[in-house]
C-alpha positions as CSV (number, residue, x, y, z in Angstrom):
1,X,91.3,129.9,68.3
2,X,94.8,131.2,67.0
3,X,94.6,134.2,69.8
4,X,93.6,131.6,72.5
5,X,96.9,130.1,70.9
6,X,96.4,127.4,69.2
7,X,97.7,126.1,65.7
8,X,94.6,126.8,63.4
9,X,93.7,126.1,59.2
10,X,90.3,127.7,57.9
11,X,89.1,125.8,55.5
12,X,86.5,126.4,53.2
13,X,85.4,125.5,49.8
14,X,85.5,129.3,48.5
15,X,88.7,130.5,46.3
16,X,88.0,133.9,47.0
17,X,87.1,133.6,50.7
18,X,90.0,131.8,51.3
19,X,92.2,134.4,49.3
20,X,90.7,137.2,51.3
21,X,91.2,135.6,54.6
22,X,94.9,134.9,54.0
23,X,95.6,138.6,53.1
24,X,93.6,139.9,56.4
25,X,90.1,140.8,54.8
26,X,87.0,139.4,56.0
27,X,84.3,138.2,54.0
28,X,81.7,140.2,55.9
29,X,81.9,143.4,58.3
30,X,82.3,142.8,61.9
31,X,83.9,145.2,64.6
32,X,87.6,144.2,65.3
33,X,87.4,141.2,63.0
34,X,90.0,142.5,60.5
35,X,92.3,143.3,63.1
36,X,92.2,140.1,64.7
37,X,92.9,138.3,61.6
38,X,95.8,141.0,60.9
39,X,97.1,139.7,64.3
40,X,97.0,136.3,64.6
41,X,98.7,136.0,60.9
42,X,101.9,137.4,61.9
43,X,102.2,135.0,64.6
44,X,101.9,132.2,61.9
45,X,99.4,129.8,64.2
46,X,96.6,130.7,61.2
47,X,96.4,129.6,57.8
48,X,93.6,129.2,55.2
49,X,93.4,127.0,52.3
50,X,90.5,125.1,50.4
51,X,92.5,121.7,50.4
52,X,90.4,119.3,52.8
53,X,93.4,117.4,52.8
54,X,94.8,119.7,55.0
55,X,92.8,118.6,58.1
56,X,94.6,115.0,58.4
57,X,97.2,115.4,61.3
58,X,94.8,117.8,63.6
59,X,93.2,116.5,66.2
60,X,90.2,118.9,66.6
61,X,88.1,119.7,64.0
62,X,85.5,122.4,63.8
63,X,82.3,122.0,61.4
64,X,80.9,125.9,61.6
65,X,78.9,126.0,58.5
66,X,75.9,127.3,57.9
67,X,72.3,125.7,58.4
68,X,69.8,127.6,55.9
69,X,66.2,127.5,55.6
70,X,65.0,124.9,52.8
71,X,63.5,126.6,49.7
72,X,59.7,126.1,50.2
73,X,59.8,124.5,53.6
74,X,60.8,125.8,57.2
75,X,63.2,122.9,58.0
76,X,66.9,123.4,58.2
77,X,69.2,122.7,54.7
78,X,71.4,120.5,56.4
79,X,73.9,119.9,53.1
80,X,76.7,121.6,54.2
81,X,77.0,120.4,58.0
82,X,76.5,116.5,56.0
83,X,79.2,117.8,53.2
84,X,81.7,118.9,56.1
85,X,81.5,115.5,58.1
86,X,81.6,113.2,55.1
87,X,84.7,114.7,53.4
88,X,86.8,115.0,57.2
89,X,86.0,110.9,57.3
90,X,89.4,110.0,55.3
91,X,91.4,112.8,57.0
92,X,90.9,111.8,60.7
93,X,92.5,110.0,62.8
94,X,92.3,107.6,65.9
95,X,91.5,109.7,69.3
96,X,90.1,113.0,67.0
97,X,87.5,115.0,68.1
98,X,84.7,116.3,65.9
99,X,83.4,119.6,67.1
100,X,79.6,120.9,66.0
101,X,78.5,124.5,66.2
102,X,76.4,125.5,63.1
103,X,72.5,125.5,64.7
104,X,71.5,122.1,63.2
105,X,67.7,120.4,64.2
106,X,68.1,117.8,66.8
107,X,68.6,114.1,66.2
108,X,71.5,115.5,64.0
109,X,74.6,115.1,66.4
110,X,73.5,111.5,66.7
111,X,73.5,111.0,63.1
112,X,76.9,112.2,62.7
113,X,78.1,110.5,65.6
114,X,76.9,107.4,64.2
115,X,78.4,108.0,60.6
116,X,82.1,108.8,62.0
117,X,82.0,105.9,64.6
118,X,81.5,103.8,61.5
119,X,84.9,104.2,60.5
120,X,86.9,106.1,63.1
121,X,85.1,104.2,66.5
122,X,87.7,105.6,68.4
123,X,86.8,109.6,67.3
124,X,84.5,111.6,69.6
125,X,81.8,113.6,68.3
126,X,80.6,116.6,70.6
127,X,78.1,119.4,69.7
128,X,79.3,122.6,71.0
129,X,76.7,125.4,70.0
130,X,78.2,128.9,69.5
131,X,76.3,132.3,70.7
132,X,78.0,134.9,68.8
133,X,75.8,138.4,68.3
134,X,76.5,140.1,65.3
135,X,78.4,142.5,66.0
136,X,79.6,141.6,69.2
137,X,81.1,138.1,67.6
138,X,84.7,139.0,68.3
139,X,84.2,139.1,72.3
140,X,81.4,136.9,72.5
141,X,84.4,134.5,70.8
142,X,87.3,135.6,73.4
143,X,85.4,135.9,76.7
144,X,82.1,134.1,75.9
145,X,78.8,133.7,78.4
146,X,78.9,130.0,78.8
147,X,79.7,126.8,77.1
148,X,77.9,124.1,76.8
149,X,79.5,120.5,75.1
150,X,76.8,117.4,74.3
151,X,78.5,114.6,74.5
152,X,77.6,111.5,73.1
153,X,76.9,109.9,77.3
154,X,76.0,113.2,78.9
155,X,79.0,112.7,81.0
156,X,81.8,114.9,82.6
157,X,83.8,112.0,82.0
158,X,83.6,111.6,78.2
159,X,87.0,111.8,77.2
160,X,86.3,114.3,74.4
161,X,85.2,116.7,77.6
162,X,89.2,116.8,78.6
163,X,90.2,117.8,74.7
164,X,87.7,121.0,74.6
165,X,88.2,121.9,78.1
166,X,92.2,122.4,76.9
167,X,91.1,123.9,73.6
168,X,88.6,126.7,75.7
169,X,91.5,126.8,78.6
170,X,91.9,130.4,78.7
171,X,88.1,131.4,78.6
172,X,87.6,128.9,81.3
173,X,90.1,129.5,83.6
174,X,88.6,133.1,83.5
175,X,85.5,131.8,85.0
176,X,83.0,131.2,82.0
177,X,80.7,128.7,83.0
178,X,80.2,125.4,81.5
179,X,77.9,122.8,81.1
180,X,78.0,118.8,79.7
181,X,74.8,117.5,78.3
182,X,74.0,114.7,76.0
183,X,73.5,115.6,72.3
184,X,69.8,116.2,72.1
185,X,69.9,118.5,74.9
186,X,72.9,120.7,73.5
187,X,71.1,121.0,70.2
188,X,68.2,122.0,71.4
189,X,70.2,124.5,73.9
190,X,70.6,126.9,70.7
191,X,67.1,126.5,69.2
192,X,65.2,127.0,72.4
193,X,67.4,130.4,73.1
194,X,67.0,131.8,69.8
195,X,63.3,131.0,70.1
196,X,62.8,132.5,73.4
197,X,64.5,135.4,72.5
198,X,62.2,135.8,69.2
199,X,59.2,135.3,71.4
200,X,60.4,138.6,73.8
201,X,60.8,140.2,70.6
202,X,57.2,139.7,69.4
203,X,55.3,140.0,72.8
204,X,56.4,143.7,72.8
205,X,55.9,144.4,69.4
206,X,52.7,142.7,70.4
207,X,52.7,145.3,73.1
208,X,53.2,148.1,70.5
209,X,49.9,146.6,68.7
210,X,48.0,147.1,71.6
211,X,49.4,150.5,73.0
212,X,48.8,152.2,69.3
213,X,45.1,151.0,69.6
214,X,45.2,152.6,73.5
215,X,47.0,155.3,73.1
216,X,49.2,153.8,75.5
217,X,53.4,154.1,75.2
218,X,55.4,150.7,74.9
219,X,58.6,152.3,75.9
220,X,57.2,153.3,79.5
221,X,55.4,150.1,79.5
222,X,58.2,148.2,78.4
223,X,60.7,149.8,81.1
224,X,57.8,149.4,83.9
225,X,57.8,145.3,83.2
226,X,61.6,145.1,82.6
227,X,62.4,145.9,86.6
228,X,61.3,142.7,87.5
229,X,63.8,140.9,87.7
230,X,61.5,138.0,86.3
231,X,61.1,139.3,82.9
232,X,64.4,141.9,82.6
233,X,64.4,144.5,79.8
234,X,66.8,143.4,77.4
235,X,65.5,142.5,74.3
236,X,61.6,144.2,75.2
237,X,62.6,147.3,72.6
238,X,59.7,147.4,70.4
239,X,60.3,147.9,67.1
240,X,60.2,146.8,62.8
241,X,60.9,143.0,64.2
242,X,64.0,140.9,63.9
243,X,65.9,139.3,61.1
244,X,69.4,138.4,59.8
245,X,70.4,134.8,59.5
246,X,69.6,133.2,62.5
247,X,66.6,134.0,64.4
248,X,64.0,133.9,61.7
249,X,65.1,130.2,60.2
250,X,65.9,128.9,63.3
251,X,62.8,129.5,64.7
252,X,61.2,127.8,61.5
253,X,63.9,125.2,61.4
254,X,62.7,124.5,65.5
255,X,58.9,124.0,64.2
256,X,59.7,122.0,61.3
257,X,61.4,119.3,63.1
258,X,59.2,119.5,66.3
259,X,56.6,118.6,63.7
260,X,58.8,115.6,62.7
261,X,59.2,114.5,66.1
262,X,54.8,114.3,66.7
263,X,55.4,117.2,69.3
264,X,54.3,119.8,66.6
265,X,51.5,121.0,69.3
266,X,54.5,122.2,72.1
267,X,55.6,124.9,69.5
268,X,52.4,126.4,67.8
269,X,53.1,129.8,69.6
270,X,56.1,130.1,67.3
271,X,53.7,130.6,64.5
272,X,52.7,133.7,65.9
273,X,55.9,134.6,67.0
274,X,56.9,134.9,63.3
275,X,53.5,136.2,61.9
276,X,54.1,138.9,64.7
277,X,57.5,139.4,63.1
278,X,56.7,139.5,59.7
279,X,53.4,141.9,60.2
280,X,55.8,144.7,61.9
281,X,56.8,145.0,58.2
282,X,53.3,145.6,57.0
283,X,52.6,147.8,59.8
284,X,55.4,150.1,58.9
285,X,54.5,150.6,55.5
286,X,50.9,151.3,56.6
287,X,52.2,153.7,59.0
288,X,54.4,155.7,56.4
289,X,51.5,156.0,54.3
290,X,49.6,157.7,56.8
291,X,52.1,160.2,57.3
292,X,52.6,160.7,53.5
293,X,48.7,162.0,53.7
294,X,47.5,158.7,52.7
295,X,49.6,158.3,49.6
296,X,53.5,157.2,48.7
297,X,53.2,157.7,45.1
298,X,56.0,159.9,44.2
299,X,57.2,160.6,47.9
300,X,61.1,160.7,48.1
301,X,61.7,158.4,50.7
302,X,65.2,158.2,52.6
303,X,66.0,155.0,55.0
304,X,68.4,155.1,57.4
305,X,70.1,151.3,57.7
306,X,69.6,148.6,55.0
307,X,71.4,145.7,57.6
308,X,69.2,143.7,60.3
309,X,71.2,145.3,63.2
310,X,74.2,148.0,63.9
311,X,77.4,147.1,63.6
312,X,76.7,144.7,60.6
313,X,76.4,144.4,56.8
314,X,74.4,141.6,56.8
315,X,71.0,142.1,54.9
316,X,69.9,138.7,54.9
317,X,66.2,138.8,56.3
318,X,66.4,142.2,57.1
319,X,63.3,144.2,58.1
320,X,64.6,147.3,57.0
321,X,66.0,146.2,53.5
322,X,62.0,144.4,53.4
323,X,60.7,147.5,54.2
324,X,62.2,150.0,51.7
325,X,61.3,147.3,49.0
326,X,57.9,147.6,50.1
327,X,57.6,151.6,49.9
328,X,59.0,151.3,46.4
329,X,56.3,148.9,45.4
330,X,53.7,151.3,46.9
331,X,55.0,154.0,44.5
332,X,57.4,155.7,46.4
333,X,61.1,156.8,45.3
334,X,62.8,155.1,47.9
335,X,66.8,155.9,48.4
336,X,68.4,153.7,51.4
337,X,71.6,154.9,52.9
338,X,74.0,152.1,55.4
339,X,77.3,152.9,56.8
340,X,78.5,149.2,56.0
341,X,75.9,147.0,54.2
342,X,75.0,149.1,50.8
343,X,77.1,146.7,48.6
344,X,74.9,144.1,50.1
345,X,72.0,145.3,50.0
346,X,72.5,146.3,46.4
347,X,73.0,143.2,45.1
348,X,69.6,142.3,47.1
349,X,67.4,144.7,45.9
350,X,69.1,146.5,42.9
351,X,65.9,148.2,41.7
352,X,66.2,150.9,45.0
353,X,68.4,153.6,45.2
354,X,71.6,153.7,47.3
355,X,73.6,156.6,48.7
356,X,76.8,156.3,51.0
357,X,76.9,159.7,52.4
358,X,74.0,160.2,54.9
359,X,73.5,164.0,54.1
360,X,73.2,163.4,50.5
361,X,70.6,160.6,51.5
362,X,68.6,163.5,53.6
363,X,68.3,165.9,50.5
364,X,65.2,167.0,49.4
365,X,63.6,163.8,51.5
366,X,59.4,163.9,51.7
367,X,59.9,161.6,55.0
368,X,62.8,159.6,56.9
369,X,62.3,156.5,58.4
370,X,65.1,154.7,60.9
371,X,65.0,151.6,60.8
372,X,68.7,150.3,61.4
373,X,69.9,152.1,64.9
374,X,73.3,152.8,63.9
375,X,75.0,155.4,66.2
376,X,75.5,157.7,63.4
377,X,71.8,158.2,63.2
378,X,70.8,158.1,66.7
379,X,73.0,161.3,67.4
380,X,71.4,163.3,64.2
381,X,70.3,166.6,65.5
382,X,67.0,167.3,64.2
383,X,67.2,171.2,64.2
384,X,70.2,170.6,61.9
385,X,68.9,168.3,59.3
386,X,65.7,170.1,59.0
387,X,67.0,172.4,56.0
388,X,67.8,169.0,54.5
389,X,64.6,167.6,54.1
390,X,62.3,168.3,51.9
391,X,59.5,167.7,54.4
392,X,60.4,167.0,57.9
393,X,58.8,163.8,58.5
394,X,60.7,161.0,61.2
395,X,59.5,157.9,61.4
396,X,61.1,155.9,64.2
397,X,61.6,152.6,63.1
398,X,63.7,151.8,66.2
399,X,61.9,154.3,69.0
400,X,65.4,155.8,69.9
401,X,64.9,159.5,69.4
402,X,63.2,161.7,71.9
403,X,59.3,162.3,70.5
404,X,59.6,166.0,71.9
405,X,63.1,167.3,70.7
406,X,62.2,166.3,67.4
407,X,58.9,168.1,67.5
408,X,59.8,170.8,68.6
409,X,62.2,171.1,65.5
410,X,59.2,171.3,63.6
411,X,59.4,167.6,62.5
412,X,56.4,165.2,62.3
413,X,57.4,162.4,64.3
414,X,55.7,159.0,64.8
415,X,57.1,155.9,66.7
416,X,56.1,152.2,67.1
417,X,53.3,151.8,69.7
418,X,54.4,155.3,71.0
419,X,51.3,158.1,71.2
């Protein structure tokens, strides 16, 4: 918001988030991010502070926290989004808009609505969900896909529809589309694309499944489907599953309150959506053990990528991290190497082994698996890292190396739903 030129406060509740933030560090890894923040301080439009207080006098106010799954249940922890819009009620003022984009359940903008309107009737409550990638979050922010505002009447002429429209001006006069809904429908805008997104996921891996038992090869089946323009190929990469902080609970959190709503039955292929997920896991472990002749007891086991995705070092949910602490349980002596998410991981899973330099990680290994597809490991020569190993094993976590270049090293490679 402070590059698209506007004066901006972060707020947040966290001393040492907020003392980072004001000196340029991010809390978290994310390409560009640091720089941007360098940036847009010097041009003092951004400050951060943990005083709420500090709201009063703006007229737009952003609620971006997060939405996490409920301990023991599937639906959305909606504390913090309720925590936000109850403590900005004594700093708003007449005409403000409320902005929503943290992934909430729908019925939720409605709620909040209500609960300002109660004392600020003339404030304006619009839900505005975000569609950051990790990793890509810096662009994605700058020259986003689309935007879509719900609105408390569905209509273009809401007044709150002018306010955003200026705050998004530069986006939108470079042609990003956007849409005006009501509330329900922009809520459920971000839960259905983050649950037909996991359902691509898991009807390849599903594919993977079936081509192992066939001796069939996902990739060529996967680029043969993707050229219709019907189905496309992004997201058809089979693979360990998804994970992070989004996908996985919001697919959950979308079930849950489906369930509340008494349309429970719509959403029962989202069950198998995450048991697809969640049995890639399994799978990968089962498969490791056959290369390991049937046995991971004692194996020194190297994995490349402990965070959900490149270009992050977030480890929440992530296969690979789940996968590693799997091997160890199965006996094996498990060392995990990341470019950006060991300090993460580490305070995950403290019991496995971490090791920052990726040759170090190699040494003496009884098998690799990749199962984060950062670039550094995609362009590892095989003929070269041979005399690291111990045993040259590769187990393709992400099917991005070439089967035959890597055999032809001498390695014993094996990918996902590949022959």
């Amino acid at each position: 918001m402070a590059k698209l030129g506007h004066e901006v406060v972060g707020i947040d509740v966290d001393p040492r988030k907020i003392e980072n933030l004001s000196t340029s560090r991010a809390p978290f890894y994310e390409p560009g991010l640091e720089h941007l923040l360098e940036e847009v301080l010097q041009t003092g439009r951004l400050r951060f502070t943990t005083d709420i207080s500090e709201a009063k006098g703006n007229s737009v106010h952003f609620i971006c926290v997060g939405t996490p799954q409920k301990k023991g249940e599937n639906a959305a922890d909606l504390t913090y989004v309720d925590a936000v819009a109850t403590g900005l009620l004594p700093f708003l003022s007449p005409g403000d808009l409320v902005v929503g984009k943290s992934t909430v359940p729908v019925g939720t903008a409605s709620r909040l609505a209500h609960l300002i309107n109660l004392e600020h009737p003339s404030a304006h409550l619009i839900w505005n969900p975000e569609f950051l990638r990790e990793g890509h979050a810096v662009a994605d922010t700058l020259r986003p896909d689309r935007f879509v505002y719900g609105v408390s009447d569905g209509s273009e002429d809401n007044p709150a529809v002018a306010v955003l429209d200026d705050v998004y001006a530069v986006p939108l006069q470079a042609g990003t589309p956007r849409l005006v809904t009501d509330h329900a429908t922009a809520e459920l805008v971000k839960a259905a694309a983050n649950s037909f997104l996991a359902t691509k996921i898991s009807f390849i891996n599903a594919m993977a499944e079936v081509c192992e038992a066939s001796g069939a090869d996902v990739t060529g089946l996967a680029d043969a489907i993707g050229l219709d323009d019907r189905i496309g190929r992004k997201f058809l990469n089979a693979g360990i599953g998804f994970g992070g902080g989004c996908l996985p609970k919001d697919i959950r959190a979308f079930m849950a309150r489906a369930g509340e709503l008494g349309a429970d039955q719509a959403l029962t292929f989202l069950r198998e959506v995450d048991a697809i997920n969640m049995r890639r896991r399994s799978r990968v472990v089962e498969l490791a053990r056959n290369l390991c002749d049937d046995s991971l007891l004692g194996q020194q086991v190297t994995v490349l990528g402990a965070a959900f995705k490149p270009e992050s070092d977030d480890v929440r949910d992530s296969p690979a991290l789940s996968i590693a602490a799997q091997l160890q349980l199965h006996g094996a002596v498990v060392t995990v190497t990341d470019p950006k998410a060991l300090p993460n991981a580490a305070r995950r899973f403290p019991e496995l082994q971490y090791e920052e330099c990726t040759r170090k990680a190699l040494e003496g290994a009884d098998m690799v698996l990749l199962l984060t597809e950062w670039q550094e490991y995609c362009d590892l020569d095989p003929y070269e890292i041979a005399g690291l190993v111990g045993a040259p094993r590769m187990l393709d976590g992400r099917n991005v190396f070439d089967p035959n270049k890597w055999r032809a090293a001498g390695w014993t490679y094996r990918g996902l739903g590949r022959p």
